[in-house]
C-alpha positions as CSV (number, residue, x, y, z in Angstrom):
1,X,-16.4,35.8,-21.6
2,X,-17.4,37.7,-18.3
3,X,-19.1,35.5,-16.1
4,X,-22.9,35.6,-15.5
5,X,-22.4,38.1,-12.3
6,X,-20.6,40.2,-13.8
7,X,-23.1,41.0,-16.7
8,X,-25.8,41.3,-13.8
9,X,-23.1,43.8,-11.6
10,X,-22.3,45.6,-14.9
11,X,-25.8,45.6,-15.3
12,X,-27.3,47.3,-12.0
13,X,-24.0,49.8,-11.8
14,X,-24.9,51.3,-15.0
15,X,-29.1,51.8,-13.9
16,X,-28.4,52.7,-10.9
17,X,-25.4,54.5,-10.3
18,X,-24.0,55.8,-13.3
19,X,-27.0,58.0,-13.5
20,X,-26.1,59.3,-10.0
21,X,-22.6,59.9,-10.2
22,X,-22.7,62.9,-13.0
23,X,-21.2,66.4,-13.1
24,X,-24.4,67.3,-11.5
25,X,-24.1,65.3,-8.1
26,X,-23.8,67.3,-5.0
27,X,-21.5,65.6,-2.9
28,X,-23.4,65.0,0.6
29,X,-26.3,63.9,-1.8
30,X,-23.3,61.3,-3.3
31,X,-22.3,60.2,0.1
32,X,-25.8,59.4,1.2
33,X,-26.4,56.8,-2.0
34,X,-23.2,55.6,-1.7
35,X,-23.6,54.6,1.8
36,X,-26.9,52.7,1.2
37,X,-25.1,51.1,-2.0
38,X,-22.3,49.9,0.8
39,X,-24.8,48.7,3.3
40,X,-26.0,46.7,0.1
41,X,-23.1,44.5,-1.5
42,X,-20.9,44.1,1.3
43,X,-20.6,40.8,3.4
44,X,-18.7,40.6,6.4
45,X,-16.7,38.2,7.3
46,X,-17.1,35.8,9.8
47,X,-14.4,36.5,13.1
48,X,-13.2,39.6,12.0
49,X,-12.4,41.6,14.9
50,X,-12.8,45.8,14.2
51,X,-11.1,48.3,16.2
52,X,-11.4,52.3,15.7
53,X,-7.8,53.8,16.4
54,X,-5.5,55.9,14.7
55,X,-1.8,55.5,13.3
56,X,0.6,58.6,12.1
57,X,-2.2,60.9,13.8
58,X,-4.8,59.6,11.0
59,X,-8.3,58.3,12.1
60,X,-7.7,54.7,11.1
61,X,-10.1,50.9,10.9
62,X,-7.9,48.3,12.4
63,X,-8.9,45.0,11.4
64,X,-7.9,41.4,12.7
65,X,-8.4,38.1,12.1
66,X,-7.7,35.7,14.9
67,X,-4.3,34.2,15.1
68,X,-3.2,36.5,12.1
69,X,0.1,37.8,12.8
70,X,0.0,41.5,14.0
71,X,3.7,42.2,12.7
72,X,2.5,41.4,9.1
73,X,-0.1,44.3,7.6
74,X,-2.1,45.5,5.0
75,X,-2.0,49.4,4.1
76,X,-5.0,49.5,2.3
77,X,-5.8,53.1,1.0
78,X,-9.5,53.2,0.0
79,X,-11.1,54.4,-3.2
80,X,-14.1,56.8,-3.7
81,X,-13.1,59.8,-5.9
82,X,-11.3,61.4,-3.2
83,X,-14.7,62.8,-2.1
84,X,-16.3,59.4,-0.8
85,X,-15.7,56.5,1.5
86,X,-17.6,52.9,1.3
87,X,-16.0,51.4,4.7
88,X,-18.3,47.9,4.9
89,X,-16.9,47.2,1.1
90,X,-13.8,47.3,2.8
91,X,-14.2,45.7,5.6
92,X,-15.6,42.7,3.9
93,X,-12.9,42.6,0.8
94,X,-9.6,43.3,3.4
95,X,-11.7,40.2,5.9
96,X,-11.6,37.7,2.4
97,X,-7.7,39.5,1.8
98,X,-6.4,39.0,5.3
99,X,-8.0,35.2,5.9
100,X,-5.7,34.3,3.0
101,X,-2.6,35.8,3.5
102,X,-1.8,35.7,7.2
103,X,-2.3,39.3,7.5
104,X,-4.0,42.4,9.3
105,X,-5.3,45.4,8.1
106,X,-5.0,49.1,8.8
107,X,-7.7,51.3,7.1
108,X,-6.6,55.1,7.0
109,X,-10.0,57.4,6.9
110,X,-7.7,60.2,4.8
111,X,-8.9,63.6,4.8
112,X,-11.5,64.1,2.0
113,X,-12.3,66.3,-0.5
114,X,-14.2,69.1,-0.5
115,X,-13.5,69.7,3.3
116,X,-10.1,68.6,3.1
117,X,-8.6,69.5,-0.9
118,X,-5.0,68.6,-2.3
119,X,-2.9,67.5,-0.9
120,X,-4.7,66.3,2.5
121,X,-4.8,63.0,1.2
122,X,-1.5,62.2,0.2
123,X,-0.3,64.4,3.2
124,X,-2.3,61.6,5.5
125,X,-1.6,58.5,3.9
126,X,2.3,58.7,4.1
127,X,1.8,60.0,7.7
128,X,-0.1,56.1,7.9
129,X,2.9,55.0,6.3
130,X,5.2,56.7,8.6
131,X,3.5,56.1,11.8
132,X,3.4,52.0,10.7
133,X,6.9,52.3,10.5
134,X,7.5,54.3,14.1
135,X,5.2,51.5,15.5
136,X,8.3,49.2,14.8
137,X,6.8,46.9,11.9
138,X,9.4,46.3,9.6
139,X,8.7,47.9,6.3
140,X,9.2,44.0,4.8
141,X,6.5,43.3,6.6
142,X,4.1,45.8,5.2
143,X,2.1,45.8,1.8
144,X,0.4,48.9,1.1
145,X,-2.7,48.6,-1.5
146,X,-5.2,50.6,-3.2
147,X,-8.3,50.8,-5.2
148,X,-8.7,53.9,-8.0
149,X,-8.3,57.2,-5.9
150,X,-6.7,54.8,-3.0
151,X,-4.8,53.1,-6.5
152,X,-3.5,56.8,-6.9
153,X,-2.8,57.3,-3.3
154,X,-0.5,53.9,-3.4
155,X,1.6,55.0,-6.2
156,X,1.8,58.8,-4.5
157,X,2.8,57.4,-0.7
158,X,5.2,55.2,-2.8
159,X,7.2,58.1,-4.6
160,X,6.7,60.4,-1.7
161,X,8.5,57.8,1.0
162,X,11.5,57.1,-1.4
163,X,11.9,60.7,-1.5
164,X,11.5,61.0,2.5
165,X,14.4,58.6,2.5
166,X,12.0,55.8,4.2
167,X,12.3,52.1,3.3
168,X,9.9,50.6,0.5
169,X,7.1,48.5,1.6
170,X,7.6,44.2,0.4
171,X,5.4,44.8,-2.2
172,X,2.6,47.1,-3.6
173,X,-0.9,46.4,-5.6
174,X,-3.2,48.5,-7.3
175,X,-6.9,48.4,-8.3
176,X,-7.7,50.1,-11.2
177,X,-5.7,52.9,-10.4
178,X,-6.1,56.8,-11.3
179,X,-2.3,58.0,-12.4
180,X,-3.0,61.0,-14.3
181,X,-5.1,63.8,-13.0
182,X,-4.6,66.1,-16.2
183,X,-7.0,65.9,-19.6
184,X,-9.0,62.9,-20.3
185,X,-7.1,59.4,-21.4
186,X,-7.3,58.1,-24.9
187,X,-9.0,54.9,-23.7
188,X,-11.3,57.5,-21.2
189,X,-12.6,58.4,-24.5
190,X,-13.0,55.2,-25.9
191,X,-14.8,53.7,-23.3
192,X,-17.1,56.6,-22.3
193,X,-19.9,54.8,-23.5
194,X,-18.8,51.3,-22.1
195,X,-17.9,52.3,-19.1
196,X,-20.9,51.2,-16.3
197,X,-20.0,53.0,-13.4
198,X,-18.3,56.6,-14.5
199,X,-18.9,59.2,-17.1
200,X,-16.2,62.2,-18.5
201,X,-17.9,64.4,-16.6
202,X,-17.9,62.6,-13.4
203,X,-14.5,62.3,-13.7
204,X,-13.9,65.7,-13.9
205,X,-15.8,66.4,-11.3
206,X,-14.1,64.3,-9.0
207,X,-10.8,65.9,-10.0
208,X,-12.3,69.5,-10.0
209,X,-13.5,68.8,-6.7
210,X,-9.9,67.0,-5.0
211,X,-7.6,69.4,-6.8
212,X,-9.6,72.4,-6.2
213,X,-6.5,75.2,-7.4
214,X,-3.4,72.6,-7.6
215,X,-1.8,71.7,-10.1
216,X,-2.8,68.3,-12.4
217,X,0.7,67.6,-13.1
218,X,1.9,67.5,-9.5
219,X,3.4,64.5,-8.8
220,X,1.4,63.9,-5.7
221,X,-1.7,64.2,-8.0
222,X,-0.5,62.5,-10.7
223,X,1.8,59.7,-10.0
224,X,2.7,58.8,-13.5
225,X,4.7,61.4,-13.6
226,X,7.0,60.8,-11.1
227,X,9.7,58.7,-10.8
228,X,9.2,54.2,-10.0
229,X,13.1,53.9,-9.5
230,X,13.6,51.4,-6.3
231,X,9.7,50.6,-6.6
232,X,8.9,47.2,-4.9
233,X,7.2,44.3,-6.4
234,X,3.8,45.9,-8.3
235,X,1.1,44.2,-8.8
236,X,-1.6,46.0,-11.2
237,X,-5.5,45.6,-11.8
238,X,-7.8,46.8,-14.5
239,X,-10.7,45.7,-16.4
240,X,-10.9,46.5,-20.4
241,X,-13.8,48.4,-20.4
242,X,-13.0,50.7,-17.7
243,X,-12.2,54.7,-18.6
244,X,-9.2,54.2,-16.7
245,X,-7.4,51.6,-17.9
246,X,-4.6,53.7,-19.4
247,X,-4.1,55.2,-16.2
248,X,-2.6,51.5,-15.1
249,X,-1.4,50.1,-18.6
250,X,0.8,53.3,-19.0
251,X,1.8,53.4,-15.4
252,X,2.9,50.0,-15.8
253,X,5.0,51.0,-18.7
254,X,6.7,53.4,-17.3
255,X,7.7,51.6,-14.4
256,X,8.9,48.6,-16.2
257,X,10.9,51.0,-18.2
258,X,12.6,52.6,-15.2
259,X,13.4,49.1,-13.8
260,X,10.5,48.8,-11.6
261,X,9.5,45.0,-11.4
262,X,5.7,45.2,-12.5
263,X,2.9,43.1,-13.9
264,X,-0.9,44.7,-15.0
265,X,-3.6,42.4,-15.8
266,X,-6.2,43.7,-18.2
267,X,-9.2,41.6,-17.5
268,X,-11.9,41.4,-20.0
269,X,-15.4,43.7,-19.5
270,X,-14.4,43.8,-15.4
271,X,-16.3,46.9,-14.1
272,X,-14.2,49.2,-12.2
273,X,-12.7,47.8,-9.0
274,X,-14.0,44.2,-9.7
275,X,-12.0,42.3,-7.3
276,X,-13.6,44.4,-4.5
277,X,-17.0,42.7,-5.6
278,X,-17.6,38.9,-3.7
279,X,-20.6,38.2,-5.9
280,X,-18.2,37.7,-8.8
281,X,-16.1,34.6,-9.6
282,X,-13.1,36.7,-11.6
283,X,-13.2,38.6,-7.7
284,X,-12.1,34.7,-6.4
285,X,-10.0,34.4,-9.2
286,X,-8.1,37.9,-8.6
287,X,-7.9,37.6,-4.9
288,X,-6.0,34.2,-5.3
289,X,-3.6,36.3,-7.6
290,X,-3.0,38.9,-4.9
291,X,-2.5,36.5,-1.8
292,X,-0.2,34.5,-4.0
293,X,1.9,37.9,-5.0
294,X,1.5,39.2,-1.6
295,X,2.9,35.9,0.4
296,X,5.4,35.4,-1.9
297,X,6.4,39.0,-1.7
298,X,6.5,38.4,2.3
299,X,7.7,35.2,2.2
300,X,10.6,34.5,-0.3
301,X,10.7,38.2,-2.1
302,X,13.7,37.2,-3.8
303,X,11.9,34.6,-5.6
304,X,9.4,37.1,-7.4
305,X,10.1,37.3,-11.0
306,X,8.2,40.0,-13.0
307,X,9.1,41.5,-16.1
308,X,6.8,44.5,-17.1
309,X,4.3,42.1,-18.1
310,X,0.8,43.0,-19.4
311,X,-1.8,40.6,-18.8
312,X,-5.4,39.7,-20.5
313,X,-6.8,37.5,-17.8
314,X,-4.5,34.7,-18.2
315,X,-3.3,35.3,-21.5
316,X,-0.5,37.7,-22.5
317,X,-2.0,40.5,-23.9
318,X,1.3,42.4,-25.0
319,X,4.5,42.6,-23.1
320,X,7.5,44.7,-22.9
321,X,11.2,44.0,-21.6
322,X,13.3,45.8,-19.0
323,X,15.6,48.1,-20.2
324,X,19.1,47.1,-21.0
């Protein structure tokens, strides 16, 4: 049963936002609400030092906690559609993130969409990758993490490194992730309806918008597609009314299947994103889960022991075993 909160988050997402983000929305007109709807929920947290700079040549939020350790770091790649960009949200979750897992955080402004189409974004996020990297922090060292187009841009920057013949990251995590940029999902259907933040046709319009001319199947657009061989530890979010929750559950599959060691919780009636949101007490309840994953992935990684595992919550939902 989704907590109180939640029903009230669900509740103001889907009066007043869902209404806005439709195949109608004009993009500045987007940003603008969006920005006011940042101002609104985030909360930032106490000592958390903020420092504009740049890494790999992209514009980038550097953010540190106070006798955090510098060589340790966060690659968070934001959400937004690929058109949008809710940096306080951020700020606040990555402050809440960092305080519990030792860490600091680099925050890559990518290229957006329209300005900036496919592939601008990917293009920029492994060049953040990269440029971590040539600032001498050992890839164990590095987590890179993502919410929903940032989600996307996590599994992309992963496949596209392996193939640039760079080391992998200690571990990765993904919020709600977009993985396929082709038709509409099965459960993108079935939770149209349910869904309190997006419609079909905001979808699409997000991914007429960021693909402009390319192609859907691309791997750099659609990471389920490509290949998870020599993936580190993943670590998958997704709430079970959300459009996209294929995009993760089949991504998570596919992985496990290719020897990837992965685990996607399905939490019940989360809104998109939900750990991002510090009303909510299943947001405590996640972040615990991803500073556990994440300091045992930096601390003792040979001590991680996933099995393509799909969670409900707590409770196994369904699970699947490694090939061979």
């Amino acid at each position: 049963m989704p907590s109180i909160q939640s029903r009230l988050l669900n509740g103001f997402f889907r009066i007043f936002v869902r209404r806005r983000i439709n195949a109608q929305a004009n993009i500045p007109d987007l940003r603008e609400f969006v920005a006011r709807i940042d101002a609104r929920l985030a909360k930032p947290w106490p000592g958390q030092v903020l420092r504009s700079t740049d890494i790999g040549g992209v514009p980038c939020d550097y953010l540190e906690l106070p006798g955090n350790r510098p060589d340790r770091v966060l690659l968070y790649l934001h959400g937004g559609g690929f058109v949008f960009h809710a940096p306080k949200l951020y700020h606040s979750f990555l402050g809440r993130l960092c305080n519990v897992t030792r860490t600091n955080a680099w925050l890559p402004d990518y290229r957006l969409a329209p300005e900036h189409p496919f592939p601008a974004a990917p293009d920029d996020c492994l060049a953040a990758y990269r440029g971590l990297l040539d600032k001498g922090i050992a890839a164990e060292n590095i987590v890179i993490m993502g919410d929903s187009a940032g989600g996307n841009l996590t599994l992309v920057t992963l496949q596209q490194a392996r193939k640039a013949g760079l080391p992998m990251p200690a571990c990765a995590v993904t919020l709600s992730a977009a993985s396929e940029g082709g038709t509409p999902s099965s459960t993108a259907i079935a939770n149209a309806r349910r869904d309190p933040m997006f419609t079909i046709e905001a979808m699409m319009l997000f991914r007429k918008t960021y693909l402009r001319d390319g192609d859907p199947l691309d791997t750099r657009a659609s990471p389920y597609y490509g290949s998870f061989e020599g993936f580190p530890p993943l670590l998958m979010f997704a709430g079970s009314t959300e459009m996209l929750l294929d995009d993760t559950v089949s991504v998570a599959r596919r992985a496990a299947y290719q020897g990837a060691r992965v685990q996607a919780q399905v939490w019940h009636s989360m809104i998109h994103v939900f750990p991002l949101f510090h009303q909510l007490p299943e947001s405590d309840l996640a972040l615990a889960t991803i500073a556990g994953f994440i300091n045992q992935a930096l601390d003792n990684p040979a001590d991680i022991r996933m099995h393509g595992e799909i969670l409900q919550g707590i409770v196994t939902m369904n699970t699947f075993p490694l090939p061979g």
